[in-house]
C-alpha positions in Angstrom: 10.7 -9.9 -19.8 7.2 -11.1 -19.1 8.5 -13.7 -16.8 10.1 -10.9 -14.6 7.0 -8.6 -15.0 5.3 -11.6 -13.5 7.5 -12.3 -10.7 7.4 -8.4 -9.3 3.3 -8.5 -10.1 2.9 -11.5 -7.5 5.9 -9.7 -5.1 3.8 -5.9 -4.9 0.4 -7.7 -5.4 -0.3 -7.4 -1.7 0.4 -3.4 -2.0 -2.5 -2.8 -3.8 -6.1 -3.1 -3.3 -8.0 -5.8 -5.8 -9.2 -2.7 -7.7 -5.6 -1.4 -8.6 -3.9 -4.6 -9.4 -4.4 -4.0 -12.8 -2.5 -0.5 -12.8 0.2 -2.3 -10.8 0.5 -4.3 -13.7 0.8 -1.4 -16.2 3.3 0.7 -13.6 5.6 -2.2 -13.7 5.5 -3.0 -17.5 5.7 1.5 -17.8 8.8 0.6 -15.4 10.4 -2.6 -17.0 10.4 0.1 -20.0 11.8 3.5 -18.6 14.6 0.8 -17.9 15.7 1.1 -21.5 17.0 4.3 -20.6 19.4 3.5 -18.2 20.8 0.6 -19.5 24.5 -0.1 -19.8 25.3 -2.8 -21.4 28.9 -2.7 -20.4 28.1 -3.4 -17.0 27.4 -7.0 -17.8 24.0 -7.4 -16.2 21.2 -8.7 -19.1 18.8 -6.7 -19.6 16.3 -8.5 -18.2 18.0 -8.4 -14.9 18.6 -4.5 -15.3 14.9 -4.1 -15.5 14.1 -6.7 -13.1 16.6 -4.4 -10.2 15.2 -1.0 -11.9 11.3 -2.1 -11.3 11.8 -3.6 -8.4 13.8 -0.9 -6.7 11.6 2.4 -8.1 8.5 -0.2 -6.2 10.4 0.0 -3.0 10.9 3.3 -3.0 7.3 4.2 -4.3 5.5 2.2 -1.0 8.9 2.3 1.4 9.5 6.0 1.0 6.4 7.4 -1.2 9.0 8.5 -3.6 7.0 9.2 -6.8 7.4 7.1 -10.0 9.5 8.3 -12.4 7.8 10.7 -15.3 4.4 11.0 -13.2 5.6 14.2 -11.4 3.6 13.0 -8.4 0.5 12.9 -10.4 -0.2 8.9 -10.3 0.2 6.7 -6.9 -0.3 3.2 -5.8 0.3 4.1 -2.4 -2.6 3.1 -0.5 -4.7 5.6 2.0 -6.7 4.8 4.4 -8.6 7.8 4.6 -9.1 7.6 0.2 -12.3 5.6 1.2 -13.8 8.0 3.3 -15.8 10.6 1.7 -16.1 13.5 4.2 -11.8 13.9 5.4 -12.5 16.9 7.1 -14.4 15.3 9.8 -11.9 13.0 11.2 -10.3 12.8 14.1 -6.5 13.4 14.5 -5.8 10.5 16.9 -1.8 10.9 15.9 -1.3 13.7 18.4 -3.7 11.9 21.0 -0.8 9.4 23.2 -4.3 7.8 25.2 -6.7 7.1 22.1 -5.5 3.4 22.6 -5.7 3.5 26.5 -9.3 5.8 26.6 -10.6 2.8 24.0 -9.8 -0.3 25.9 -11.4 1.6 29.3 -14.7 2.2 26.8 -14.6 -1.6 26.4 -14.4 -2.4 29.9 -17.1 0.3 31.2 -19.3 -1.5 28.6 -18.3 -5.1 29.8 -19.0 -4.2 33.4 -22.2 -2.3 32.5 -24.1 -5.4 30.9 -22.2 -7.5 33.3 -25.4 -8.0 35.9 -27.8 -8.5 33.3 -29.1 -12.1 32.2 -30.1 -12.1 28.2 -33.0 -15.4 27.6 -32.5 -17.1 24.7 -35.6 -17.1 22.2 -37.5 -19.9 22.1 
């Protein structure tokens, strides 16, 4: 099993942010475990394998879909948020709804070019 666990670590590693790579590794071994449940040994598949397809597949789902992990109840996440690093939420923009935020950004960049276009900067000596 711990050759599996190792091989979904390095494939979801890039998921994650340095500080949650070692909850990734707990979610998947929690996963590789909750596996026991489902497995049907009459379907031929090792149970290796079986855990290997059940991890990997509750993963996908987890940071394709944001489905939640099974027996959290939504209350643990490895989906990453942007917005998780920023301490005051309330004061950000929406720039979803805003079609021109791209457009209105680049024209910023080119008042500014053209603004300090005519001036000569002097190196120090």
């Amino acid at each position: 099993m711990e050759r599996a666990v190792r091989k979904l670590v390095s494939k979801y590693a890039h998921s994650v942010r340095k500080c949650e790579f070692e909850d990734l590794c707990q979610t998947i071994w929690y996963l590789v475990l909750s596996s026991k449940k489902t497995y049907d040994p009459s379907k031929g598949k090792s149970p290796e394998s079986y855990a290997y397809y059940f991890t990997d597949m509750k993963l996908k789902d987890h940071f394709g879909r944001r489905v939640n992990l099974p027996g959290t109840s939504g209350v643990f996440s490895l989906l990453q948020f942007k917005a998780d690093m920023i301490d005051d939420t309330e004061n950000l923009p929406d720039l979803s709804q805003d079609e021109n935020f791209m457009d209105d950004v680049a024209e910023n960049i080119e008042n500014e070019k053209a603004e300090y276009a005519d001036e000569t900067f002097e190196a120090p000596d």
